[in-house]
C-alpha positions in Angstrom: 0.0 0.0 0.0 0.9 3.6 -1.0 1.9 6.3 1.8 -1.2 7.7 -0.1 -3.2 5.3 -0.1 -2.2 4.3 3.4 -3.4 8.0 4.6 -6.6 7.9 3.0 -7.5 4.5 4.3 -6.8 5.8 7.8 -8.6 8.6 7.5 -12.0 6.8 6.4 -11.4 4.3 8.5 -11.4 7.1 11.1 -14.7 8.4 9.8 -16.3 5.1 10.0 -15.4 4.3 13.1 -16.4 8.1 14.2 -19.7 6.8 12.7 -19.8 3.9 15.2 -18.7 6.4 18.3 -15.6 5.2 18.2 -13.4 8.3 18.5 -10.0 7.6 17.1 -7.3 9.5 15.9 -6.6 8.7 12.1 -2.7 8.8 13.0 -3.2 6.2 15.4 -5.0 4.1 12.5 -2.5 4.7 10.2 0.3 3.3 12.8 -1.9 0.3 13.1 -2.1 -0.2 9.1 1.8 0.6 9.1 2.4 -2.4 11.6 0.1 -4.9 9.7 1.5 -3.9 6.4 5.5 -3.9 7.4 5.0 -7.2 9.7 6.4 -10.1 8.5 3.5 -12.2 8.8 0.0 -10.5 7.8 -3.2 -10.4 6.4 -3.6 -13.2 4.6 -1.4 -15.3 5.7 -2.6 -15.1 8.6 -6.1 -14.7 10.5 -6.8 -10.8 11.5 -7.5 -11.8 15.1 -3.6 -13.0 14.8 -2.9 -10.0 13.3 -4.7 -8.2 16.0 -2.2 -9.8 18.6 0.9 -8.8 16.7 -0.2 -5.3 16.1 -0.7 -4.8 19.9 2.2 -6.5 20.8 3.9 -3.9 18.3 2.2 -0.6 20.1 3.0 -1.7 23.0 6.9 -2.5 22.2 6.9 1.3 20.3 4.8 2.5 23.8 2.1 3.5 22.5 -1.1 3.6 24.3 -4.6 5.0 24.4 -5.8 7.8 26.5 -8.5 7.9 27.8 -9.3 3.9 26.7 -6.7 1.5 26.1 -6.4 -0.1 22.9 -7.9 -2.9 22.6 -8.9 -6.0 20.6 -12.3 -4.7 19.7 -10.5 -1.6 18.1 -8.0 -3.3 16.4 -10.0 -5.7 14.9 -12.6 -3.4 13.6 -9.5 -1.6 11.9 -8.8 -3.9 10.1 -12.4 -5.2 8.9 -13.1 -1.7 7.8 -9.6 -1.9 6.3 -11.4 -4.9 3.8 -14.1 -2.6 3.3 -11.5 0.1 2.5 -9.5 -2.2 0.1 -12.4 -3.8 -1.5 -14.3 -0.2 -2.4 -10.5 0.8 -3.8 -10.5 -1.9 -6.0 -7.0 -3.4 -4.2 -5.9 -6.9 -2.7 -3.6 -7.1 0.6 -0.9 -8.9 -1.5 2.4 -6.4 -1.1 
């Protein structure tokens, strides 16, 4: 995936989540993309809820955190299903 690409997926995947009253910062989505797309193991090789696991395990190695709510499974996982929807509506595939 593009930076550009990359940016405009975490923006509407911040929208869609706003949508949902989720309120999360499209930077922190776009980290979360970043550490799904750089991993070595991903999407879909692998199941998203064992993608979810190594994402968090990666925020929390680069300390990053939520405030006020932590980040969670729920979060991350939704992330990444609108990141399908995102993918799918752009006409892409997750290979890299």
């Amino acid at each position: 995936m593009t930076p550009e690409l990359m940016e405009e997926c975490a923006d509407w995947i911040a929208a869609q989540l706003e949508e949902e009253s989720m309120f999360v910062d499209a930077g922190l989505v776009q980290v979360m993309l970043r550490h799904e797309w750089e991993g070595e193991q991903r999407i879909p090789q692998i199941s998203h809820e064992q993608a979810v696991d190594l994402i968090l395990m990666a925020l929390e190695r680069d300390g990053i955190s939520g405030a006020p709510d932590p980040i969670d499974r729920r979060l991350v996982l939704g992330v990444l299903q609108w990141e399908d929807d995102f993918l799918a509506l752009a006409g892409r595939s997750r290979s890299r």
